[in-house]
Backbone as CSV, one residue per row, in Angstrom:
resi,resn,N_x,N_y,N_z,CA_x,CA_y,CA_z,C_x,C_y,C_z
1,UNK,-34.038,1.781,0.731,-32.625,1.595,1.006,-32.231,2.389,2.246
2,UNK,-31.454,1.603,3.228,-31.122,2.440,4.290,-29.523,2.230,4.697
3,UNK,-28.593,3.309,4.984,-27.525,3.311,4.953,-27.313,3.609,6.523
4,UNK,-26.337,3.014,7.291,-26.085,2.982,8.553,-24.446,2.956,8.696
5,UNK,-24.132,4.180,8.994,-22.522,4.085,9.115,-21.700,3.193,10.873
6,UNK,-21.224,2.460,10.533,-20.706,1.720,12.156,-19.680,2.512,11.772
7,UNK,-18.631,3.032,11.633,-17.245,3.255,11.570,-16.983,4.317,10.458
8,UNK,-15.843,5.178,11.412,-15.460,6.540,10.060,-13.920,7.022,10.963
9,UNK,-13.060,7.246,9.931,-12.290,7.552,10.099,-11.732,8.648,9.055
10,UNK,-10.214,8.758,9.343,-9.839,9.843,8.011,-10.091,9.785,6.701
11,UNK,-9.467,8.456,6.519,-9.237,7.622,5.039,-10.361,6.183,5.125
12,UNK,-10.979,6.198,5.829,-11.759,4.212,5.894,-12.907,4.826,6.645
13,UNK,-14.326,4.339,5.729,-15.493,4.303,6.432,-15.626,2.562,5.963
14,UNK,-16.568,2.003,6.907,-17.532,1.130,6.965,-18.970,1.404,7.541
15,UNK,-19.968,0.869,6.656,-21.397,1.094,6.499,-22.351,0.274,6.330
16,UNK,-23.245,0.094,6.970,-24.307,-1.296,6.646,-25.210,-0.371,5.494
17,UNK,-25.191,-1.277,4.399,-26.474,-1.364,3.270,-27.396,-1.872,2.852
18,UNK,-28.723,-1.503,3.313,-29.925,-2.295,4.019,-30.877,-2.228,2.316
19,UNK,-31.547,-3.372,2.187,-32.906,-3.002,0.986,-32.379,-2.587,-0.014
20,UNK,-31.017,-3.430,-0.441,-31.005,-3.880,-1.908,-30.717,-5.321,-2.677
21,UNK,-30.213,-4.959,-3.420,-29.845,-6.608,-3.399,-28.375,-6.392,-4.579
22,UNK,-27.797,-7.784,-4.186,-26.451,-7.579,-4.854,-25.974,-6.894,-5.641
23,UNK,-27.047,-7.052,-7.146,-26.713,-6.626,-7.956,-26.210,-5.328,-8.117
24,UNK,-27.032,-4.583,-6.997,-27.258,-3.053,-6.378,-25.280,-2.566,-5.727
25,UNK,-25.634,-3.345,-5.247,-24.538,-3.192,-4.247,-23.263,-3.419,-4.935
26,UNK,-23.221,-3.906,-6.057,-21.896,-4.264,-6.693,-21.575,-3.215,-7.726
27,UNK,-22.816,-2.711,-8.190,-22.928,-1.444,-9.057,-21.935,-0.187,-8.161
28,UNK,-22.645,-0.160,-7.470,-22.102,0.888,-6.218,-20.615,1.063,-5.993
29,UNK,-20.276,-0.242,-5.860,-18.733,-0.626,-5.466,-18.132,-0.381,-7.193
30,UNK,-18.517,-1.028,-8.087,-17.909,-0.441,-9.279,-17.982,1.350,-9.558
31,UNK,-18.785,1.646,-8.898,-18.922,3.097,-9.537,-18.061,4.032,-8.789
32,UNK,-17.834,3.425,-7.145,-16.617,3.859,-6.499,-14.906,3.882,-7.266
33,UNK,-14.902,2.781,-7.830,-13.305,2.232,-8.357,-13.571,3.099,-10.007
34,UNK,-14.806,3.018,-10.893,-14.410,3.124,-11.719,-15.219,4.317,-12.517
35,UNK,-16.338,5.215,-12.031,-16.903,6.560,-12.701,-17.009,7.394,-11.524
36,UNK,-16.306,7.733,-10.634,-16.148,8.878,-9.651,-15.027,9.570,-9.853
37,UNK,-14.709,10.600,-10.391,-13.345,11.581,-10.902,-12.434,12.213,-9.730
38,UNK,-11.415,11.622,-10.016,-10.310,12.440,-8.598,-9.226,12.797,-9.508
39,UNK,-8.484,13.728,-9.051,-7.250,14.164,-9.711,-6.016,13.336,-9.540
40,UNK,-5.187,13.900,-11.009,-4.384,12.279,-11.133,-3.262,13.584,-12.276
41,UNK,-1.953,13.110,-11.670,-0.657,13.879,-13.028,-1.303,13.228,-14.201
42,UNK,-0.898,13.650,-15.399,-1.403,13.077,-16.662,-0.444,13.790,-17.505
43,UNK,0.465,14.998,-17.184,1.135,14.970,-18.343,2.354,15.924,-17.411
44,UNK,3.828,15.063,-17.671,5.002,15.899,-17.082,6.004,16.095,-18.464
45,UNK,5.911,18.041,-17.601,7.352,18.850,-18.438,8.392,18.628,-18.258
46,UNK,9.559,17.861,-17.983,10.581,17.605,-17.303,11.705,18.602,-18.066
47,UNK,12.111,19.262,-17.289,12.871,20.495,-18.049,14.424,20.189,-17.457
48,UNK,14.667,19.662,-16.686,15.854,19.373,-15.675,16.089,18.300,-15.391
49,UNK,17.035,16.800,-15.561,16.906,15.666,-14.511,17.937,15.469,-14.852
50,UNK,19.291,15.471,-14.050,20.345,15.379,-14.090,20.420,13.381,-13.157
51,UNK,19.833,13.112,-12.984,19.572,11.976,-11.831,19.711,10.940,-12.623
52,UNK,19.807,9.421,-12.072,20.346,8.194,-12.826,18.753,7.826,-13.037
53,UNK,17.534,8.725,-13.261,16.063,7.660,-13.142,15.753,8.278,-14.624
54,UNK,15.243,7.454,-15.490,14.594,7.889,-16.413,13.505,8.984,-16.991
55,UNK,13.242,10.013,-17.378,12.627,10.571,-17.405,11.019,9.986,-17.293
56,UNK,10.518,8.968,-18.267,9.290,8.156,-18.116,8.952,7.774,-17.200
57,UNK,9.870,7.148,-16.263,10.041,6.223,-14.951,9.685,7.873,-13.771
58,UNK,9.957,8.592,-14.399,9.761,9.698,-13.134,8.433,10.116,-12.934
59,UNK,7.993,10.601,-14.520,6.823,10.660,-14.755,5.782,9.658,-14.494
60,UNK,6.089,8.549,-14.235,4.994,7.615,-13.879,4.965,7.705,-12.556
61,UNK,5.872,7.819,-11.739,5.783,7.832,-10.462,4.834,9.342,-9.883
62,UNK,4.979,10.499,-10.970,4.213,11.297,-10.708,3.065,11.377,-10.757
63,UNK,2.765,10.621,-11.709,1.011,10.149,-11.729,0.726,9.494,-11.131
64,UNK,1.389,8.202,-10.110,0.269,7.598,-9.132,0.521,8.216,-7.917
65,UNK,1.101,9.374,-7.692,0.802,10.110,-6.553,-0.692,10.862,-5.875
66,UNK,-1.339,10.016,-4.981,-2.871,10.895,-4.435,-2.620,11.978,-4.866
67,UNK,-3.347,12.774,-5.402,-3.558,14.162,-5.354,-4.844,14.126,-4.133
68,UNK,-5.427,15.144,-3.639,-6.601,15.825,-2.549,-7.388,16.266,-3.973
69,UNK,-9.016,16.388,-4.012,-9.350,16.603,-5.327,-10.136,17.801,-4.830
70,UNK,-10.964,18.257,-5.374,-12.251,19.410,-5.199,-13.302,19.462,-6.611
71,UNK,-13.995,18.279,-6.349,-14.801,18.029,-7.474,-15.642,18.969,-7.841
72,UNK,-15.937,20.345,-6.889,-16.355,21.393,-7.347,-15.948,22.239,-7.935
73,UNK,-15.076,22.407,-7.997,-14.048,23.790,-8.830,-13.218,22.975,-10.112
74,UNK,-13.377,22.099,-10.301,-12.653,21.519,-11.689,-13.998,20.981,-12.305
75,UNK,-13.827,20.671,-13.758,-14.394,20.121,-15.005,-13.757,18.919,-15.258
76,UNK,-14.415,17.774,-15.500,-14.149,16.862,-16.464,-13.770,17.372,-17.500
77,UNK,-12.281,16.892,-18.570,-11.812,17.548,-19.414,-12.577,17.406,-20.936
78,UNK,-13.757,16.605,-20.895,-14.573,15.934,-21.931,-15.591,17.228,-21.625
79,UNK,-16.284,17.518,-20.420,-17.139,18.304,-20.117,-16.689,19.914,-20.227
80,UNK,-15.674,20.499,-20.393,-15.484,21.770,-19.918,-15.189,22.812,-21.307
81,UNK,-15.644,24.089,-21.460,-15.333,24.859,-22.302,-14.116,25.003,-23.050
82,UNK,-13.219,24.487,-22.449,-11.735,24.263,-23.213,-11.702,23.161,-24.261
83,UNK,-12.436,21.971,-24.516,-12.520,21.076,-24.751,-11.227,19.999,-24.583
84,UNK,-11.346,20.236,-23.070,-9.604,19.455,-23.037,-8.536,20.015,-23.075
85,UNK,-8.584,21.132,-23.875,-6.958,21.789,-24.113,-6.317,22.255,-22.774
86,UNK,-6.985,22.407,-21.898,-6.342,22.695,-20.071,-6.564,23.696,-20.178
87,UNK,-7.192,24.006,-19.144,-7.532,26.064,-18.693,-7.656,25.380,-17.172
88,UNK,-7.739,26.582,-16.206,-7.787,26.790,-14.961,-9.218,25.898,-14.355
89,UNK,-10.151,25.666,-15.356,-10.975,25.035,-14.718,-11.339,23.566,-14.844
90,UNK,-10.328,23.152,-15.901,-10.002,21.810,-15.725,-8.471,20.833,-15.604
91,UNK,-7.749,21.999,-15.207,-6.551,21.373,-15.197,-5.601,22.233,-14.192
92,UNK,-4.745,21.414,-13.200,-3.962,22.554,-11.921,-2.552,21.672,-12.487
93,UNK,-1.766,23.110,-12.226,-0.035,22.898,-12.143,0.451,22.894,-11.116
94,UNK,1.425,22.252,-11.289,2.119,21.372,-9.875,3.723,21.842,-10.456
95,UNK,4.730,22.466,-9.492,5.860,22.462,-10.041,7.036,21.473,-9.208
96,UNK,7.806,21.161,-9.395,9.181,20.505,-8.465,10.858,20.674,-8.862
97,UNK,11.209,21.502,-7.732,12.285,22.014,-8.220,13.260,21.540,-7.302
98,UNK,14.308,20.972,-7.273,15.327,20.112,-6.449,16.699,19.976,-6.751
99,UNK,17.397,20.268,-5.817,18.536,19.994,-6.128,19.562,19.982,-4.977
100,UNK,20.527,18.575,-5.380,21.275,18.046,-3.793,22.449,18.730,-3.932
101,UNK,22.884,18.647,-2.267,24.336,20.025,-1.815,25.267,18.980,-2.662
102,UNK,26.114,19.135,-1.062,27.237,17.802,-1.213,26.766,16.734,-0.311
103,UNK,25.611,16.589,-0.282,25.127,14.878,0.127,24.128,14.428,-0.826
104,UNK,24.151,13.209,-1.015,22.469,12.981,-1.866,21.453,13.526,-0.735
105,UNK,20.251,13.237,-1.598,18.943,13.546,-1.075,18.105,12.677,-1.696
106,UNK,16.821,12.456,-1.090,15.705,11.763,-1.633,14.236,12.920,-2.140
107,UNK,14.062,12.868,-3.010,12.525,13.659,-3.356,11.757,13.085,-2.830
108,UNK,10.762,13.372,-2.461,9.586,13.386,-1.974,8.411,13.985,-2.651
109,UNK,7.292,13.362,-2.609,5.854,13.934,-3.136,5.598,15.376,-2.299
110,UNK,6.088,15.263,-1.401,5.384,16.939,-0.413,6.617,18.123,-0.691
111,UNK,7.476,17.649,-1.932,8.340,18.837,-2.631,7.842,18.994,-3.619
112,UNK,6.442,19.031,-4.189,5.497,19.219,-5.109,5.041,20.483,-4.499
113,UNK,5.141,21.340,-5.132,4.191,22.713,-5.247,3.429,22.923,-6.168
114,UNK,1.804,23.174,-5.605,0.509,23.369,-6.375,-0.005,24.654,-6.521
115,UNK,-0.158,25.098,-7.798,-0.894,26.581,-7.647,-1.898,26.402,-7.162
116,UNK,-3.098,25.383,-7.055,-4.243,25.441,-6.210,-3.891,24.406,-5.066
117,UNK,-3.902,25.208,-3.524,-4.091,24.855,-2.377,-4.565,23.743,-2.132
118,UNK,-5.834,24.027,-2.788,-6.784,22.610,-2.666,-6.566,21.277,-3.139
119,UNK,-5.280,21.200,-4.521,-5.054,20.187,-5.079,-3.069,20.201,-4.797
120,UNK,-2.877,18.907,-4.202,-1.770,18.854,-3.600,-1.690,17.543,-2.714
121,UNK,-0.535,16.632,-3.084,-0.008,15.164,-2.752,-1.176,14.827,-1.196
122,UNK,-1.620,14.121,-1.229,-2.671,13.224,-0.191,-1.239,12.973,0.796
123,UNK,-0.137,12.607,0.223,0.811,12.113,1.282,1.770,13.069,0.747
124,UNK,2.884,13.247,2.147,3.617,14.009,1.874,5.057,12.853,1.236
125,UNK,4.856,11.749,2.273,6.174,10.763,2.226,6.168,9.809,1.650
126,UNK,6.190,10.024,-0.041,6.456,9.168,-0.890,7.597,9.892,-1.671
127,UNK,8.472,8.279,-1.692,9.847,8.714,-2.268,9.478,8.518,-4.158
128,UNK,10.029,10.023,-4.609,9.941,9.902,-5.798,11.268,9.343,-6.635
129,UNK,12.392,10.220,-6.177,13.574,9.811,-6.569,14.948,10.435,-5.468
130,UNK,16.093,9.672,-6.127,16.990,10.089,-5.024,18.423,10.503,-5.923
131,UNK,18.889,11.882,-5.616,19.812,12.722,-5.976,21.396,12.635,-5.595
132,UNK,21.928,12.377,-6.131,23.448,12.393,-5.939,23.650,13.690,-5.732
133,UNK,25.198,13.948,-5.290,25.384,15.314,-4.731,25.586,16.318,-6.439
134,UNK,25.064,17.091,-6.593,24.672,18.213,-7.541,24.353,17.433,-8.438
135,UNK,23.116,16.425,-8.018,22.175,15.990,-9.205,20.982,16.710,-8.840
136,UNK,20.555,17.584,-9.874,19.185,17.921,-9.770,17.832,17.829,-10.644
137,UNK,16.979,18.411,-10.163,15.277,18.015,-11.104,14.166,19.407,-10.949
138,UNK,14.116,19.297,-12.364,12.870,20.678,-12.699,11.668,19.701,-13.254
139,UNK,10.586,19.831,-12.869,9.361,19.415,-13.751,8.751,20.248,-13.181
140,UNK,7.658,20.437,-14.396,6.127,21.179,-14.360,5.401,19.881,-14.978
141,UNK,4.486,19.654,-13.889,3.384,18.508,-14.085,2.048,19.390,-14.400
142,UNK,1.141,18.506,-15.128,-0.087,19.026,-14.888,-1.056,18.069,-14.411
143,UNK,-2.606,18.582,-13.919,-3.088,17.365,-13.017,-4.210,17.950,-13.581
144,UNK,-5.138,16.879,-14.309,-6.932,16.715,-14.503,-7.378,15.870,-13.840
145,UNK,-8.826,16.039,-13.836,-9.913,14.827,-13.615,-9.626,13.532,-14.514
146,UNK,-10.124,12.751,-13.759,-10.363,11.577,-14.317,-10.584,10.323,-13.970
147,UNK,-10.951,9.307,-14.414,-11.847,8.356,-14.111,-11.104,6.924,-13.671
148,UNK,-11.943,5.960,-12.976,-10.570,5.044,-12.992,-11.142,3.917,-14.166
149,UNK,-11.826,4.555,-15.524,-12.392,3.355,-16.110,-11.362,3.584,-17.395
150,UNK,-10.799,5.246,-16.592,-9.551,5.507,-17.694,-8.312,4.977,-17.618
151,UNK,-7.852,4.994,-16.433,-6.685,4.770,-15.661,-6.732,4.563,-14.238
152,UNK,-5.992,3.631,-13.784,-6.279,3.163,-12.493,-5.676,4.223,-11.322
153,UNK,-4.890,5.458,-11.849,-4.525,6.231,-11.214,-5.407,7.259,-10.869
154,UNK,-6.779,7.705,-11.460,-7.424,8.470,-11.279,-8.793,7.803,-10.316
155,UNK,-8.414,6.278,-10.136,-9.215,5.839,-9.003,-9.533,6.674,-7.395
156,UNK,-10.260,7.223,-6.938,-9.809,8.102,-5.368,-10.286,6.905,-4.076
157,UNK,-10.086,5.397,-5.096,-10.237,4.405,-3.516,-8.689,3.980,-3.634
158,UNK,-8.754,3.151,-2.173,-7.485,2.286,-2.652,-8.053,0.975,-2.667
159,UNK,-9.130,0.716,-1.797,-9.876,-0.579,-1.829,-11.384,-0.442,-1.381
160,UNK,-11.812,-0.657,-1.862,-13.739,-1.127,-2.193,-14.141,-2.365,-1.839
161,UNK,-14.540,-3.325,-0.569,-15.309,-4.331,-0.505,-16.685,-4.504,-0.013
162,UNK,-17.543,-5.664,0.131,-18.610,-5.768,0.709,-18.774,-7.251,0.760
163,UNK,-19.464,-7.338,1.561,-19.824,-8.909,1.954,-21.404,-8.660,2.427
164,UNK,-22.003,-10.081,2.449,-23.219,-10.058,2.984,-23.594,-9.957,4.383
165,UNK,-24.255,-8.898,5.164,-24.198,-9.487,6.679,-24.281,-11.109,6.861
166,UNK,-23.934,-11.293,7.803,-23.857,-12.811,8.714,-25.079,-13.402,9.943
167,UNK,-25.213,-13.830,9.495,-26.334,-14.246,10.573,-26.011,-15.692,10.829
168,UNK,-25.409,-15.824,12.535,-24.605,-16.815,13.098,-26.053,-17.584,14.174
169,UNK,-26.339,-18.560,14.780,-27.404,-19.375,14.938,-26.814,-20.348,15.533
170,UNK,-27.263,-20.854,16.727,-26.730,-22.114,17.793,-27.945,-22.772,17.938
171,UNK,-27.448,-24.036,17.742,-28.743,-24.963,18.600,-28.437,-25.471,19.830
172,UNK,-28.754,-25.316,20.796,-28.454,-25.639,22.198,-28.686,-27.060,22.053
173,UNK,-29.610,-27.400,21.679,-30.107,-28.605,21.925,-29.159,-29.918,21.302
174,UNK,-27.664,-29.003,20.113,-27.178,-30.187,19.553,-25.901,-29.885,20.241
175,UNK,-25.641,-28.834,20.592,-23.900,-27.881,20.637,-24.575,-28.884,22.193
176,UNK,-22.626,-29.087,22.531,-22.434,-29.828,23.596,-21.456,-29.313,25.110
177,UNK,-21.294,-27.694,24.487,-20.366,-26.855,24.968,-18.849,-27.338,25.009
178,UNK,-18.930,-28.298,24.104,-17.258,-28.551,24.576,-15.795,-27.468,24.101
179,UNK,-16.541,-26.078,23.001,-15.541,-25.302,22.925,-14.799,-25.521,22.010
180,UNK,-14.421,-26.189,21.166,-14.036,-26.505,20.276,-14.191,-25.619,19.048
181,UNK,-14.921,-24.863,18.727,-15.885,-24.073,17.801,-15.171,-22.747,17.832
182,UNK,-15.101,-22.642,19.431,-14.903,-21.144,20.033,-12.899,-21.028,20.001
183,UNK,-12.998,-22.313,19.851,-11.177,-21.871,19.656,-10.635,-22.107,18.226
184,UNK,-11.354,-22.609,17.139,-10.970,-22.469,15.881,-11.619,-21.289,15.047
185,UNK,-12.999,-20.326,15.805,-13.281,-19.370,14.847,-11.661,-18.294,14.992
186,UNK,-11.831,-17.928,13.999,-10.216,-16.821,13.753,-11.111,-14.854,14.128
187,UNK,-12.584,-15.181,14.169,-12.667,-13.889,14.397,-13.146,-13.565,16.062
188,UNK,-13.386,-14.631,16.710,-14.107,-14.608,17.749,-15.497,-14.140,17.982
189,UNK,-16.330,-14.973,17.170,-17.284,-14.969,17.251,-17.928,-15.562,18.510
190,UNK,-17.605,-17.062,18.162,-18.255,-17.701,19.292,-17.707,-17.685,20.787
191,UNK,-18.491,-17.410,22.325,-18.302,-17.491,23.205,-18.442,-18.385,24.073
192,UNK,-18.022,-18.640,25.313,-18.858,-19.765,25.973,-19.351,-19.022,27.663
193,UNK,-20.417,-18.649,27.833,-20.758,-18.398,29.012,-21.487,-19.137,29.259
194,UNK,-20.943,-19.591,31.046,-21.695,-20.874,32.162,-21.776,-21.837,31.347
195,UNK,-23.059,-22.284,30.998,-22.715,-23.266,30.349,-23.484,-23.264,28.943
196,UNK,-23.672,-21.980,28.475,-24.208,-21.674,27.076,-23.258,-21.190,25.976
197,UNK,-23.138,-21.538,25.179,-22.763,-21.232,23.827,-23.574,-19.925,23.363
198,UNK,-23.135,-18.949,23.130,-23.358,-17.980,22.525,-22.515,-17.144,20.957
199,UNK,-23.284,-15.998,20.587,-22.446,-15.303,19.654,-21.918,-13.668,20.106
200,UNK,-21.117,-13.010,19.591,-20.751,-11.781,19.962,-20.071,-11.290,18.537
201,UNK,-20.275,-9.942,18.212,-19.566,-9.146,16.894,-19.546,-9.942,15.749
202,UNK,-20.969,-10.696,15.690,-21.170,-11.098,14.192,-21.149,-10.092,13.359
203,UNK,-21.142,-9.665,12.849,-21.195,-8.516,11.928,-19.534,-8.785,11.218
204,UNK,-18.533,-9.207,12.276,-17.126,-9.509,12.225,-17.144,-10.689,10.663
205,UNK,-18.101,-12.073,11.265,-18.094,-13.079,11.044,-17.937,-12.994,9.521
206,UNK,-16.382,-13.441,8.993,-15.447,-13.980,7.683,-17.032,-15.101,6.966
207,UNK,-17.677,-15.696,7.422,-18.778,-16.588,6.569,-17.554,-17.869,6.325
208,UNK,-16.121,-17.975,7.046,-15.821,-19.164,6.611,-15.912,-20.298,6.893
209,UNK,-17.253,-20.652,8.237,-17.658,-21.662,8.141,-16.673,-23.001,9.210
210,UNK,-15.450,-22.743,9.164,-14.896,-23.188,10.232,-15.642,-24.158,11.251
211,UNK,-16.291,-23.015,12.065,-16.940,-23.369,13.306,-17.891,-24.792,13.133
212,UNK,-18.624,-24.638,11.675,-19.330,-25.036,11.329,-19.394,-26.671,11.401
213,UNK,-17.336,-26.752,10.489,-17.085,-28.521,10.241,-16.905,-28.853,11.634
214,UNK,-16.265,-27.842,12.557,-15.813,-28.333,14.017,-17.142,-29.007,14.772
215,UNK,-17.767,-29.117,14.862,-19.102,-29.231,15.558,-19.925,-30.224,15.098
216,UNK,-20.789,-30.621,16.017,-22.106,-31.815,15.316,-22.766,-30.931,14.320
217,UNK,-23.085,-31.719,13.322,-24.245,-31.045,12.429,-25.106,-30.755,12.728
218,UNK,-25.348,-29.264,12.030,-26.706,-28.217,12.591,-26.393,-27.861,13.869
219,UNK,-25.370,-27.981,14.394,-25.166,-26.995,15.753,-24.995,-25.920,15.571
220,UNK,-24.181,-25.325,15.033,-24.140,-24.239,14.487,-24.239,-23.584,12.523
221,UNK,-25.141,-23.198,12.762,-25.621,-22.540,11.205,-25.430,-21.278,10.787
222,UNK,-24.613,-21.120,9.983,-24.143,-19.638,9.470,-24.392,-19.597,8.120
223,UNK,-25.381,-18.250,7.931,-26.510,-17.774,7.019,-26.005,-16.300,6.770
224,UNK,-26.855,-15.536,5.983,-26.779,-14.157,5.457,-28.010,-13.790,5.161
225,UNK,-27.904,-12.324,5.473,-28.967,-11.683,4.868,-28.886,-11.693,3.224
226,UNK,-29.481,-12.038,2.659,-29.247,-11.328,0.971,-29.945,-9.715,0.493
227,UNK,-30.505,-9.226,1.420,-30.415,-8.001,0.969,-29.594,-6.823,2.156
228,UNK,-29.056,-7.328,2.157,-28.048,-6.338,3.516,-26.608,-6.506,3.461
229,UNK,-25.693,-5.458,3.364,-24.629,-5.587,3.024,-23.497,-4.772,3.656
230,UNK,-22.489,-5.044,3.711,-21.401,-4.806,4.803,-20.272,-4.291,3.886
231,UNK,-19.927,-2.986,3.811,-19.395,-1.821,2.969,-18.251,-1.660,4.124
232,UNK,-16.844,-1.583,2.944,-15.689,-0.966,3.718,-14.853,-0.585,2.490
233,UNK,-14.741,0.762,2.581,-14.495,2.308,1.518,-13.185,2.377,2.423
234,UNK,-12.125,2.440,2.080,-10.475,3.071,1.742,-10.317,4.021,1.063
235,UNK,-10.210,5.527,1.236,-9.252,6.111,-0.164,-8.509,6.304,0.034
236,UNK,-7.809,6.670,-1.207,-6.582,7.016,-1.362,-5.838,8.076,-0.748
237,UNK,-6.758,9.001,-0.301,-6.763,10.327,0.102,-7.239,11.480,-0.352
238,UNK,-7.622,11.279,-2.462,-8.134,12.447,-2.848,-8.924,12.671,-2.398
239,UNK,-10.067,11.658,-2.012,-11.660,12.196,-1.552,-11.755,11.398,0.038
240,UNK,-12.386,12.240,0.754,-13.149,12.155,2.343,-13.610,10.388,1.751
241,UNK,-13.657,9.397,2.872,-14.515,8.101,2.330,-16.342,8.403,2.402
242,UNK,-16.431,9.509,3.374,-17.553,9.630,3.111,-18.265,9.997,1.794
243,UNK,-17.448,11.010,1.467,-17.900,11.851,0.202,-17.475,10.792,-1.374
244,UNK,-16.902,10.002,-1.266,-16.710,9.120,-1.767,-18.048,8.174,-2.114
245,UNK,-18.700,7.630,-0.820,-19.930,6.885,-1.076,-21.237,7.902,-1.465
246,UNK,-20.711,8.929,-1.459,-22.445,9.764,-1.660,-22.525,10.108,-3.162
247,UNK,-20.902,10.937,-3.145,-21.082,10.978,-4.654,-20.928,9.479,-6.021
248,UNK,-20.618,8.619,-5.741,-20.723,7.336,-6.271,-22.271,6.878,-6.381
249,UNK,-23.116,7.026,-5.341,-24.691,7.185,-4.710,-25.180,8.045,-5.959
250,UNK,-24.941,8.912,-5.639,-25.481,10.257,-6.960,-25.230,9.950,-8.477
251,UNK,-24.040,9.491,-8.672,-23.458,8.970,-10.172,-24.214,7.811,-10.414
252,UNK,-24.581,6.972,-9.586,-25.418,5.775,-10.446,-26.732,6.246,-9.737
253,UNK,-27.458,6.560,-9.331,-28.735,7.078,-9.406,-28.860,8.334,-10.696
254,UNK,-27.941,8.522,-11.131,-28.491,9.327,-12.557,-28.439,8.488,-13.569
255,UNK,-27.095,7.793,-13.479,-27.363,6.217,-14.626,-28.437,5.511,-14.423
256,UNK,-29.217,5.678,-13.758,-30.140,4.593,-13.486,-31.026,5.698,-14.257
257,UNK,-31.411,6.535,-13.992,-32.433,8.199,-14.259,-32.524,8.047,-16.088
258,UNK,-31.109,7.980,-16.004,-30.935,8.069,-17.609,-31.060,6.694,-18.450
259,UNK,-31.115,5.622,-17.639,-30.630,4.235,-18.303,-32.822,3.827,-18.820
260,UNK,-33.458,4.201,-17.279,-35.118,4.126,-17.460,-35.366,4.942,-18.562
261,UNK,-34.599,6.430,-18.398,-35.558,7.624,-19.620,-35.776,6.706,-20.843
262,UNK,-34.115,6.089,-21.715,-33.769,5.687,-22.796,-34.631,4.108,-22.643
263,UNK,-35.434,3.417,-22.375,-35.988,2.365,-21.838,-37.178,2.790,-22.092
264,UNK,-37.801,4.047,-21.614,-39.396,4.440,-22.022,-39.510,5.122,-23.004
265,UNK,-38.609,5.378,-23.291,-38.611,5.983,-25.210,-38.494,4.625,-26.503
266,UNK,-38.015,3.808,-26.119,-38.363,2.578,-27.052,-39.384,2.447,-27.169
């Protein structure tokens, strides 16, 4: 298996995934969305809400707020010496304390204060709720690990895809250069230099074939690798996208570790 990153940014990597095959590759992408642990609210104190929003309705909005995670210094709450009950090493407090003059105001996620540094809103500018003049709000939230096979809030992507590379193919001998091809692909694949038909930034190429009906048959043939695959990782913000694909990498290479052990013991 060979991994080749084209593209990285803050929040979005894309990566070629060489020498597997689907099945592989879809595992991967599930294990991103649904057994990689990022921090997520899971339970609000609301001690104060003078505001027209429901207490529940507040609290939900507090849980799909990114948290930033640090999968090293917290416990899974299934895994940790507390057995769940919350201690410092599987669970961080978050407080929010607010309250409008004589104008309204809007809350915001980045009026969340975290006792750990490290765990604290991915975004600052999400509107939580909005305050009439001397309407105010106390909560103490708390924030664990957790999975997105638990809840879709403890997901740390926002989107997970892959497609098969593309492998785009001209026959000179049928293509007639008339261009036609090159002005209905939507990604710009096809080119026309002098008087050849060519390809450029397949890797781009949607596989929708377009080009394909436009044209004499077998002029142009668009194929895939089946063991090579075209990865594009979004998070949310709790986790780096890099660190995202490695540790997802690591989580099903032990399922796999553990899935053979229980397989040679039958």
């Amino acid at each position: 298996m060979e991994v080749t990153i084209l593209h990285k940014d803050e929040n979005v990597i894309h990566f070629l995934l060489e020498g597997v095959d689907v099945a592989f590759a879809n595992a991967l992408r599930r294990t991103m969305i649904n057994r990689l642990p990022a921090m997520a609210i899971d339970e609000v104190l609301v001690l104060e809400n003078t505001s027209v929003m429901f207490d529940e309705m507040l609290a939900q909005r507090l849980g799909l707020i990114p948290l930033t995670t640090d999968l090293d210094s917290y416990n899974l709450p299934r895994n940790c010496d507390c057995e769940g009950k919350g201690c410092s090493l599987c669970q961080c407090t978050l407080t929010l304390e607010k309250e409008a003059d004589e104008e309204e105001m809007i809350v915001y996620s980045g009026d969340l204060s975290s006792q750990d540094p490290k765990v604290i809103p991915a975004t600052d500018g999400i509107p939580l709720v909005k305050l009439a003049p001397r309407q105010s709000i106390i909560v103490e939230a708390y924030a664990r690990l957790g999975t997105g096979s638990e809840n879709a809030k403890f997901q740390p992507v926002a989107t997970v895809a892959y497609k098969y590379v593309p492998v785009v193919s001209v026959d000179k001998t049928k293509c007639d250069q008339c261009g036609a091809c090159v002005e209905v692909c939507p990604k710009n694949i096809l080119i026309i230099e002098g008087d050849t038909l060519s390809t450029q930034n397949t890797l781009d190429c949607s596989l929708c074939e377009i080009c394909v009906k436009e044209c004499e048959p077998s002029a142009i043939i668009i194929d895939s690798k089946k063991d090579s695959f075209l990865f594009k990782v979004e998070s949310s913000g709790a986790l780096p996208p890099e660190e995202i694909a490695e540790r997802a990498a690591e989580i099903l290479k032990e399922r796999i570790r553990v899935a053979l052990d229980f397989t040679n013991s039958l």
